[in-house]
Structures are given as structure tokens and as C-alpha cells.
C-alpha positions in Angstrom: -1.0 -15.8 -115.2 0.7 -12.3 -114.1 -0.5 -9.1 -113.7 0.3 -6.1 -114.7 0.0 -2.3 -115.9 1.8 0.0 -117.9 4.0 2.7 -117.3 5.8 3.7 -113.3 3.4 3.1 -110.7 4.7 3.4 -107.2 4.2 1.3 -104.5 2.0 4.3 -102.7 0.3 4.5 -106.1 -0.3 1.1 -106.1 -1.8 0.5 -102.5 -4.0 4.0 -102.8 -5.5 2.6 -106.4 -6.0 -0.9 -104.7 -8.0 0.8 -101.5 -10.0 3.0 -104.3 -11.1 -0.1 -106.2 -11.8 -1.8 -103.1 -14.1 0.5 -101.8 -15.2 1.8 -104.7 -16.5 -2.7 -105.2 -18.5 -2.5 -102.3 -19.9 1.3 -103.4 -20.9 -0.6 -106.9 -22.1 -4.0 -105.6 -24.5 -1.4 -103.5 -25.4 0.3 -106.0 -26.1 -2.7 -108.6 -27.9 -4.9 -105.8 -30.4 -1.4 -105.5 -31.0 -1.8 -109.5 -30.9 -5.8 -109.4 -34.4 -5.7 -108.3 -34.2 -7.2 -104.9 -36.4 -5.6 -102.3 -35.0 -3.8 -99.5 -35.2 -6.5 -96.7 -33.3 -8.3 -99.1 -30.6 -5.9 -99.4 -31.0 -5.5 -95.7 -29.8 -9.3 -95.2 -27.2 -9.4 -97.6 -26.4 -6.0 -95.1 -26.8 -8.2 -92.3 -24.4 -11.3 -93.1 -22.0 -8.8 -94.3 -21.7 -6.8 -91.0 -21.4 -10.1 -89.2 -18.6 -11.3 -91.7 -16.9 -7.7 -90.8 -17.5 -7.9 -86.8 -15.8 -11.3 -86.7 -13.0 -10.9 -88.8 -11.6 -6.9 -89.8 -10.0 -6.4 -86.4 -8.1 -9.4 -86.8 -7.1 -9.7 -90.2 -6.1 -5.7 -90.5 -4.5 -6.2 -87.3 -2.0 -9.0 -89.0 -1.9 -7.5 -92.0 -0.7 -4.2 -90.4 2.3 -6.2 -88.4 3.6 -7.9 -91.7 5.6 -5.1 -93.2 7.1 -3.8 -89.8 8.4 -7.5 -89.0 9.1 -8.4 -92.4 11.6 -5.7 -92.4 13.8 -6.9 -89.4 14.4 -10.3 -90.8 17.1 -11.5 -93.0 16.1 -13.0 -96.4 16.2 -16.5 -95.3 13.9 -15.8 -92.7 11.5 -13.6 -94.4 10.6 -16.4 -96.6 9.4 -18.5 -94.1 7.4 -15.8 -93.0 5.4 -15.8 -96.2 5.0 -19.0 -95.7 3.8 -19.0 -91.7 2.0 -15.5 -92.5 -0.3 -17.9 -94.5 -0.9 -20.6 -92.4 -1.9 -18.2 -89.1 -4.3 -16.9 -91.6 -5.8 -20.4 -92.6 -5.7 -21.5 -88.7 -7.6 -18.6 -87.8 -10.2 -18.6 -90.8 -10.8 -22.4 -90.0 -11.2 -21.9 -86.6 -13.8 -19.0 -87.4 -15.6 -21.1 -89.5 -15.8 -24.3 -87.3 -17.3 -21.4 -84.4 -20.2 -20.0 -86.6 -20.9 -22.8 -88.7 -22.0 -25.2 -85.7 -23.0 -21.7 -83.7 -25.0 -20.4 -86.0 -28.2 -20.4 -83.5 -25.8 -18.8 -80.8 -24.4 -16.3 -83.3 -27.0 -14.7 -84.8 -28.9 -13.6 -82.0 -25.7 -12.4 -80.4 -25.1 -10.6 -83.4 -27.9 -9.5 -85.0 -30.6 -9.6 -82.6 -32.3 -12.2 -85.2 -33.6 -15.6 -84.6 -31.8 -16.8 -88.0 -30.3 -15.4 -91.4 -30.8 -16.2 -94.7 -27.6 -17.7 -96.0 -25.7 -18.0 -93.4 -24.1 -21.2 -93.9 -23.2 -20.5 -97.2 -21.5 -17.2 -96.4 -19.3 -18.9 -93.8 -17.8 -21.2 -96.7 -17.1 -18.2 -98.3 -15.1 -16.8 -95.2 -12.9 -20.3 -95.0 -11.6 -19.9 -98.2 -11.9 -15.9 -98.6 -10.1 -15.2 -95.5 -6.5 -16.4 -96.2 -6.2 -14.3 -99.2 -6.2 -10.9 -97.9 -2.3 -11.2 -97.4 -1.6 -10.9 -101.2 -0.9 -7.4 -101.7 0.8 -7.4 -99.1 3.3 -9.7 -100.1 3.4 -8.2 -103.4 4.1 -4.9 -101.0 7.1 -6.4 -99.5 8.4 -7.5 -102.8 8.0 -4.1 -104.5 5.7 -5.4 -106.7 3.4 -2.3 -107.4 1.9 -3.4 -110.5 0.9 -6.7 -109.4 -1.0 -5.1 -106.5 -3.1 -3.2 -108.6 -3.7 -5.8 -111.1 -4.4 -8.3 -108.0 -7.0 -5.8 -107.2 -8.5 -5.1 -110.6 -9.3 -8.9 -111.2 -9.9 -9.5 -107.5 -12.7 -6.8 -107.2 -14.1 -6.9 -110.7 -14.7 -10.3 -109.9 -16.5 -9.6 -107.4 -19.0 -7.6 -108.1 -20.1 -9.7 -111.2 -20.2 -12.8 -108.8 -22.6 -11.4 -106.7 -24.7 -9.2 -109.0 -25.1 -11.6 -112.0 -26.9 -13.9 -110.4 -29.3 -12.2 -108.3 -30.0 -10.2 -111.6 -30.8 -13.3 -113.3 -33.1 -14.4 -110.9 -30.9 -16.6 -108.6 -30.9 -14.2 -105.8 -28.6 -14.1 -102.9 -28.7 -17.7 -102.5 -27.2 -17.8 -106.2 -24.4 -14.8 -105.7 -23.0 -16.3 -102.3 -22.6 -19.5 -104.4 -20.8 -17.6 -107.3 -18.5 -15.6 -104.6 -17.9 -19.5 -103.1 -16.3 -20.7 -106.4 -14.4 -17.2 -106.7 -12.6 -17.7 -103.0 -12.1 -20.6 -103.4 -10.1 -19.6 -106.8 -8.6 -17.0 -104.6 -7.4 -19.4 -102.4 -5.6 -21.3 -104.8 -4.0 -18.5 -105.9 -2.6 -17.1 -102.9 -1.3 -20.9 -102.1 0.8 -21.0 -105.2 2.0 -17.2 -104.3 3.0 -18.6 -100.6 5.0 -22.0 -102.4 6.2 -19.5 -105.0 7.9 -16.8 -103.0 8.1 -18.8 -99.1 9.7 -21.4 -97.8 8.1 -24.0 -96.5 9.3 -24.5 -93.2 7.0 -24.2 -89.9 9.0 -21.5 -87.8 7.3 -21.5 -84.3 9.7 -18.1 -83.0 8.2 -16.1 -86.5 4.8 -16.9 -85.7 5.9 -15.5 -81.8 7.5 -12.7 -83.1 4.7 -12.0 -85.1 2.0 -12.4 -82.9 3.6 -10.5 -80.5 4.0 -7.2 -82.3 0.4 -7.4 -84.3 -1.7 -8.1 -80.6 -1.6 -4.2 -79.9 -2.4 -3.5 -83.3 -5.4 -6.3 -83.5 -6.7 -4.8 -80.2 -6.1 -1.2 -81.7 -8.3 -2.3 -84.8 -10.7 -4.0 -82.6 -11.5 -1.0 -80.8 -11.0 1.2 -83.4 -13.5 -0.9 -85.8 -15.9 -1.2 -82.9 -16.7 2.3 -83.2 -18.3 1.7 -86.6 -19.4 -1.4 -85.9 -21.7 -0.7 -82.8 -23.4 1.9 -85.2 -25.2 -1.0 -87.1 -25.3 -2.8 -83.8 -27.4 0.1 -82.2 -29.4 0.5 -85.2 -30.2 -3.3 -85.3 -30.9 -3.2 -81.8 -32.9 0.3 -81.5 -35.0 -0.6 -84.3 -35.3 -4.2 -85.3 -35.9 -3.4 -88.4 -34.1 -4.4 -91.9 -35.4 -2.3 -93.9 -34.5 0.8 -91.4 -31.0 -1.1 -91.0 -30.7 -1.3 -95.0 -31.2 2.8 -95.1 -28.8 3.3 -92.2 -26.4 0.9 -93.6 -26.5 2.6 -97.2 -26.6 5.9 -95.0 -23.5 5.4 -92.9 -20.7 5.3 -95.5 -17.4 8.2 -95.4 -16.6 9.8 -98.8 -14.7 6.3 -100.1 -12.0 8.1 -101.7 -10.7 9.7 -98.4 -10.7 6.3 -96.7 -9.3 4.7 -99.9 -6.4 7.3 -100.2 -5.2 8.0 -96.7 -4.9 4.7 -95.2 -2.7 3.9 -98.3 -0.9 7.0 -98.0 -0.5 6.2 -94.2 0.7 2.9 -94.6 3.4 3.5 -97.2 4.7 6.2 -94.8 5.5 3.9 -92.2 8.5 2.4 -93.2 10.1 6.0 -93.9 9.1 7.3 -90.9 10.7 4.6 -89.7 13.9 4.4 -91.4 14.4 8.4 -91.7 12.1 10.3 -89.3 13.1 13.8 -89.5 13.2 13.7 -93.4 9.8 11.9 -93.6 8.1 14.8 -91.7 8.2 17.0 -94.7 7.4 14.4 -96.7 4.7 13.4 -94.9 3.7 16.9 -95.1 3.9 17.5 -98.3 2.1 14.4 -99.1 -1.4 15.2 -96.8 -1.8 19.0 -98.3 -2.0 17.6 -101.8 -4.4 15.2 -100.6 -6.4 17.7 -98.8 -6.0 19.7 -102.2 -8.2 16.7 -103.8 -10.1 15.8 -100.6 -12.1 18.2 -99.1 -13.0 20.0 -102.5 -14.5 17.0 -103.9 -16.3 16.3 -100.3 -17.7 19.6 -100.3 -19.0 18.9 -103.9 -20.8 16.1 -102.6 -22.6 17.3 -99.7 -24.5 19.5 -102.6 -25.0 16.8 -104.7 -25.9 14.1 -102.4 -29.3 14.5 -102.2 -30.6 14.2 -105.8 -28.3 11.4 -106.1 -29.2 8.8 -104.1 -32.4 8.0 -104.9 -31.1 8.1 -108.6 -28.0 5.9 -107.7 -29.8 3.8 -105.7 -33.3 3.5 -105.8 -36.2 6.0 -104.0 -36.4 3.9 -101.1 -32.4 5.1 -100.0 -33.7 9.0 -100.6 -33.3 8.7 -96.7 -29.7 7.7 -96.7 -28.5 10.8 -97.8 -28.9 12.8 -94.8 -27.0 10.4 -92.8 -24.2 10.0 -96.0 -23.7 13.7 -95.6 -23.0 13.7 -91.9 -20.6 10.6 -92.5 -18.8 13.0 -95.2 -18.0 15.0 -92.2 -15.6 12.3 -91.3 -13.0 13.2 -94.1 -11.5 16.4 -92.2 -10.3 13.4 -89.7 -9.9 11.4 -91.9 -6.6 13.2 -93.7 -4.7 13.6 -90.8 -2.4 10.8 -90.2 -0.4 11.2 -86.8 -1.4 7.1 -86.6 1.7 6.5 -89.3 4.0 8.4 -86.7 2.9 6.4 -83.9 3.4 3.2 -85.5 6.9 4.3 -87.1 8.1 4.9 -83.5 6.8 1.4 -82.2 4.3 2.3 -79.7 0.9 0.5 -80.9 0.1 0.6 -77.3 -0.6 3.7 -77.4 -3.0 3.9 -80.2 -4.6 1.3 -78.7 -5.2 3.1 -75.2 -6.5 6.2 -77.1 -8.9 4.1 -79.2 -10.1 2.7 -75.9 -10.9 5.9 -75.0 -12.3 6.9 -78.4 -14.9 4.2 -77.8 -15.8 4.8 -74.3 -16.9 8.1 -76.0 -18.7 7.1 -78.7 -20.6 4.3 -76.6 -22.0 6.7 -74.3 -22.5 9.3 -77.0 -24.5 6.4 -79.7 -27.0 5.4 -77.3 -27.9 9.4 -76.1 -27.9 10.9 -79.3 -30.1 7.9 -81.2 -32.5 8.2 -78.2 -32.4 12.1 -79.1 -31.8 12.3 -83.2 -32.5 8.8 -83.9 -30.2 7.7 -86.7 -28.7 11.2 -87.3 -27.5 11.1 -83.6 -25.7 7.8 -84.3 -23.7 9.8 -87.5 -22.6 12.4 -85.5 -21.8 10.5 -82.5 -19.6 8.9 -84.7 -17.8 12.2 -86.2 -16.9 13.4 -82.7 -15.6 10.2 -81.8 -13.1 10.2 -84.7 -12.2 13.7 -83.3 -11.4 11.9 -80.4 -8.8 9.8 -81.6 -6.9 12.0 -83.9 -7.0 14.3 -80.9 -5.5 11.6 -78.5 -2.6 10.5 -81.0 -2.0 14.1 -81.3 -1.5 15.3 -77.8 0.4 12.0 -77.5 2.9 12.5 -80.1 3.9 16.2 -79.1 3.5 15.1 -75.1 5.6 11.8 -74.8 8.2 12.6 -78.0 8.1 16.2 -78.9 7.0 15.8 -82.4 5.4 19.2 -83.1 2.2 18.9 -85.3 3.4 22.0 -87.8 6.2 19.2 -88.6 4.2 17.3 -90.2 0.3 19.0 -90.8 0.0 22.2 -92.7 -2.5 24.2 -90.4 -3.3 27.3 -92.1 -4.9 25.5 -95.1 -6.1 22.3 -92.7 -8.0 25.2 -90.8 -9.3 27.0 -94.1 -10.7 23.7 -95.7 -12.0 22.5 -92.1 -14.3 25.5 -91.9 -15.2 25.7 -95.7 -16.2 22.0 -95.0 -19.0 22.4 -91.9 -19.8 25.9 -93.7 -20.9 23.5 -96.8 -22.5 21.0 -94.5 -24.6 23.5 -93.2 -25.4 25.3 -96.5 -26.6 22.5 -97.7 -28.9 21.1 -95.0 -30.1 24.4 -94.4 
């Protein structure tokens, strides 16, 4: 089986249509599981088991993922192919590991996590992790390869997949006990695939110094992710905590989502910067440049279109019970004028994860103290807008940092006079439309 599309695709393309279909499968599985029928505590565990999936696992797995491309790069061929290969086992050591700790934690676990005695599922969801886990490297590898159409084929299959796995059979009366099953078999196929990818393009040779290397490099970054993560993270944890409530966490959790697109397209555009910034800063400014107006040119005009149009449309999306969501969704869109500015890519090009990391500590000193004042104050509004000013925090941080420590001047890379403009038509539409 191979995949792949017609006509040039670029391997920024490829990687911003792969984050838009993967966020835009978690937008539709929401969406579908609303219509399937399934009551709202329902949705609220399936909520639930997928927040503890993403506590336990994105810091890590981003965190590796990030450090394959920058250490790929410095080896020779010989040696990059057995980094494919020992890439894949760190991935399956980890994921077993992470499985043999909640599996036979499960009573430690989900109190820790949740603030619940038990959850629904939960041993079936963390077969789905082993076998789900090691396959996240595949566009990746397709990445280093400069294979552009097989990542977006990967991702068409991969995510199409998966929302029928999951919504097919709660529709047809199986519920979530039948969808984790069908999303079992699927990782489990994913597995396989990714295996015969590794023994296709790897060698199979255990290299102890890669796995050092690599390890080394992608700690700051895991930590960076960690902290980074934990600031959206400890939302749902506050939420779980303040109200003990799954319905009130399924609203919040429907609630707290950024405009996906944004997210989609500028971590993609991000990470296919890094390795020119790397190789040619002072031509990949303008470039850089270049590329963030034309995504603020589609950004922020279709954000601003949604903070009008977000209120009639959840509780037609969705169903009535989520009419409360939108409120929170529209605070959360507020996120996107961060969102598009990338000093992160700069940072990361000029090898100094450490400092991303220190800011992001920083960042979530901040948005600790500022969750639990302003949920005590606004309840679940004061959570969405603790988080907005913390991601002003960061972008700030890496900011000051980048002009400060290596004189990179933010006009080098940011166009300011229409950042500013669409900034202030942004908060002007947020409060238009709340008003």
C-alpha cells in the first residue's frame, strides 16, 4: 500500500494539511459523538480518559518528536538509519512502560488524575495507548525523507480512520465500550505499519550513543512541552477539581478549544522553518516574515468571523446542551493573535531549548496563580482568560529573549503595522460581539 496525492505539495504544505486534518478529527469526532446520541456524562468520560491519555503522554512524545529532525540532520546516512530504527524502539520502551504504570495503577491514577474513584474504560484505553503510541513518528520520518505526499495521505487514512472507529459504533448502539474496541484494532494496524516503515527505511542495529544523543537534545524540549502543555492541561484539572462535575467538565472541555486552523497551520509553518533558520538565518528572516503575514492574512479574518458566528453554532453543531461552550470558545479564539507569532522556531534554530523551557516555566507560574483567582472570580470564563494572558506571557518571554541575548530584532522577522491593525480589530470583534 502507498500513499499519495496529486500534483506539488511541499513538505510545509504537507505538515500544515496533516495538523488541519488532525485537529480538524478531534473537532469532528466531537461533533459526531454530540449527534451519536450519548448523553453528556458520557461525552464527559470519553473527555475524561482522553485528557488523562494527553497529561501522560503529549509532553513526551512532542518532545521526541520535536528532537528528530534537528539530530537527524547532523548524522551521516549510515547513522541516520539506525536512528529510524532506535527512534522507534524509545517510542515502544516508553509506551510499554506507560502502560505497565496505569494498567496495574489504575486505582492510584485516577484519583490522582481526575479526582474520580474509577473510569469507565479505562483499561481498554490503555491497550490503545501501547499500540497507539509508537506510531506518532511516521510523518515524521516521511518528513526527513521528503516525502510530502505520504504525510498527507498518512494522515488522511490515519484520521479518517479514526473518527469512524469511534463514532460507528457508539452510533450503533455499542457505545464507548464498542468505539475504544474499534480504535484497539485500528492501533494496533497502525503499529504494524509503522514497524514495516522502521524495517523498510532503518537499520536494525541497537546504537546506545544515538539514543544518548538523542535523549540529550529532546530533554529541554520534553520539559519545554511539559510545561508548556501544563498550561492547558491544568485548565481541565481546575475545572475537574473546582467543580466535580462531568457534565460541567464536558461543557468546559467542548468550551476550551483555539480556532483549530491557527494551531493546525502555525505549528506546521514553525516547524518547517526550523531547519532554514538553521541552515541560513539571515535569509530565513524574510522568509519567515513573509510567511506569518500571509497567514495572518487568513487567520485573524476568519477568527473574527467566528466570534460572530459562534454562538448560533454550537448548539446547532453540537447539541443545546454545549450552547454554554461558546462563551468560553470565543475567549479561547483570543488565543490566535499569539498564536501566529513564531519567535519559538528562532529559538530552536539557534539551539537554545533551554531557554524556551525557562520562559515556559515562568509562563506557568503565571497562569497557576492566575487559574485558581480568576475561576474563584469568573468561574469558567476566568480559567479562558487566565489562559490567554498566559500565552502572552511566553511569546513575550521568547521575544525579549531573542532581541536581549542575540540581537535578533522583532521587525526582522514580524510585520508590526498589520500584526497591530489585526490585533486590535480582533479584541474590538471580541467585544462587539459579547456586548
Amino acid at each position: 500500500m502507498r500513499f499519495s496525492l496529486p500534483g506539488h505539495l511541499s513538505t510545509t504544505q504537507a505538515l500544515q494539511l496533516f495538523q488541519v486534518m488532525r485537529i480538524g478529527a478531534v473537532v469532528l469526532t466531537s461533533i459526531l459523538l454530540a449527534k451519536s446520541g450519548l448523553s453528556t456524562a458520557g461525552i464527559g468520560n470519553y473527555e475524561i480518559l482522553l485528557y488523562i491519555g494527553t497529561t501522560l503522554t503529549f509532553f513526551w512524545v512532542n518532545g521526541l518528536l520535536m528532537g528528530m529532525p534537528p539530530v537527524y540532520s547532523s548524522l551521516n546516512n549510515e547513522d541516520r538509519k539506525a536512528f529510524i530504527f532506535n527512534n522507534f524502539i524509545v517510542f515502544c520502551g516508553i509506551s510499554a512502560a506507560l502502560f505497565l504504570l496505569l494498567f496495574f495503577g489504575e486505582k492510584f491514577a485516577t484519583p490522582l488524575l481526575t479526582g474520580q474513584k474509577e473510569v469507565p474504560h479505562f483499561r481498554l484505553f490503555c491497550w490503545y495507548l501501547l499500540f497507539h503510541l509508537p506510531s506518532f513518528p511516521v510523518e515524521y520520518i516521511y518528513l526527513l525523507r521528503e516525502k510530502p505526499r505520504h504525510i498527507a495521505g498518512w494522515g488522511a487514512a490515519t484520521f479518517g480512520l479514526h473518527v469512524a472507529a469511534l463514532y460507528l459504533p457508539v452510533k450503533m448502539g455499542y457505545g464507548l465500550q464498542g468505539g475504544f474496541s474499534a480504535l484497539l484494532v485500528l492501533s494496533v494496524l497502525k503499529f504494524l505499519w509503522t514497524a514495516g516503515l522502521v524495517l523498510r527505511t532503518g537499520a536494525i542495529r541497537w546504537r546506545g550513543d544515538l539514543v544518548r544523543q538523542y535523549l540529550k537534545f529532546s530533554a529541554p524540549l520534553t520539559l519545554n512541552v511539559l510545561v508548556g502543555n501544563f498550561v492547558i492541561l491544568f485548565d481541565a484539572w481546575l475545572v475537574g477539581w473546582y467543580f466535580r462535575d462531568e457534565a460541567t467538565f464536558a461543557v468546559f472541555r467542548y468550551g476550551s478549544r483555539e480556532f483549530p486552523l491557527a494551531t493546525a497551520l502555525a505549528t506546521a509553518l514553525g516547524t518547517a522553518m526550523i531547519p532554514r533558520l538553521s541552515a541560513e538565518l539571515t535569509a530565513a528572516l524574510p522568509e519567515l516574515k513573509t510567511r506569518t503575514r500571509r497567514l495572518m492574512h487568513l487567520l485573524f479574518p476568519m477568527t473574527i468571523a467566528l466570534l460572530f458566528l459562534s454562538t448560533p453554532l454550537f448548539p446547532l453543531i453540537f447539541n443545546p446542551d454545549f450552547a454554554a461552550s461558546a462563551p468560553l470558545f470565543n475567549i479561547y479564539l483570543l488565543i490566535t493573535a499569539s498564536r501566529v507569532l513564531l519567535p519559538n522556531a528562532i529559538v530552536l534554530a539557534k539551539g537554545a531549548p533551554r531557554a524556551i523551557f525557562w520562559i515556559g516555566i515562568f509562563e506557568l507560574s503565571v497562569k497557576i496563580a492566575l487559574g485558581f483567582l480568576f475561576i474563584h472570580w469568573w468561574g469558567l470564563a476566568g480559567v479562558a482568560w487566565s489562559a490567554v494572558l498566559s500565552f502572552w506571557v511566553e511569546k513575550a518571554g521568547l521575544i525579549w529573549y531573542l532581541e536581549r541575548e542575540h540581537g535578533i530584532r522583532t521587525r526582522d522577522w514580524l510585520d508590526g503595522a498589520w500584526y497591530s491593525g489585526y490585533v486590535i480589530l480582533l479584541f474590538a470583534a471580541y467585544f462587539l460581539a459579547t456586548g
